[in-house]
N, C-alpha and C positions, 0 to 999 in steps of 0.2 A: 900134758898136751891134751887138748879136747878131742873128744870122738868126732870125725865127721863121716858122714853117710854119702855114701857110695852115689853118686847121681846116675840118674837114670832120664829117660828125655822125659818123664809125665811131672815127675818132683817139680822141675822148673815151668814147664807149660802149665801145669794147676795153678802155681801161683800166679802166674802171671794173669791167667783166665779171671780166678777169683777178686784177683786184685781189682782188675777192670769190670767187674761183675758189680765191686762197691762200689766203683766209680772215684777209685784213689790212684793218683798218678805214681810214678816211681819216686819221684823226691816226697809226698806226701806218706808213702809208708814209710821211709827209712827216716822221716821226722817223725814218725811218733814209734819207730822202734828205738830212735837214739833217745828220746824220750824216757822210753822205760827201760834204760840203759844198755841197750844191744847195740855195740858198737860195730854200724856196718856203712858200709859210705854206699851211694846212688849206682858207681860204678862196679862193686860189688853185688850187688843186688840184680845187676845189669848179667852180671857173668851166671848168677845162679838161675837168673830165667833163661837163658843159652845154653844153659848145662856145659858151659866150660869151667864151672867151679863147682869141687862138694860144698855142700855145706855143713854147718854144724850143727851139734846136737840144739847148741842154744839158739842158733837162729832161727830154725826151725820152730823150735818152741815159741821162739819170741815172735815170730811173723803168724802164728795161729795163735797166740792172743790179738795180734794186732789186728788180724781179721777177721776175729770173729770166728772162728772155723774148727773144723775137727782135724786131727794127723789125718785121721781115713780119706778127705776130700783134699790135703797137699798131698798125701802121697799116691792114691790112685785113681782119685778126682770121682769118688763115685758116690760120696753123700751131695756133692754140689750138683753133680749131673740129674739127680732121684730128685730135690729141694726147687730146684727149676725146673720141672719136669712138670710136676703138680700145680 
């Protein structure tokens, strides 16, 4: 069984933030996470920016390659916050 991580309300709200920072809609990132074979559906993705779902170790991972991004700015939003700042 896969690790999943504890959610907290910033995990989900970072992504969600970031995501729209790129300018990728919800169906747009889970098509290029199933892409690179993370198998997550739009309604999933949906619960982990609510924070009514942990997530997993790999989705996690998989949605910070998909965005481009560091752990440090999904999980406490604060390389994104410093990067838009400047």
């Amino acid at each position: 069984m896969e690790q999943k991580i504890k959610q907290n309300d910033r995990i989900g709200e970072n992504i969600r933030k970031i995501r729209k920072m790129k300018g990728l809609g919800q169906t747009d990132l889970v098509r290029m996470l199933q892409i690179d074979g993370c198998d997550m559906t739009r309604e999933c993705l949906v619960k982990i920016e609510r924070c009514t779902q942990h997530i997993q170790v790999s989705q996690l991972r998989a949605i910070r390659k998909a965005l481009n991004t560091s752990y440090d700015a999904l999980i406490d939003g604060t390389e994104e916050i410093e990067t838009t700042a400047k």
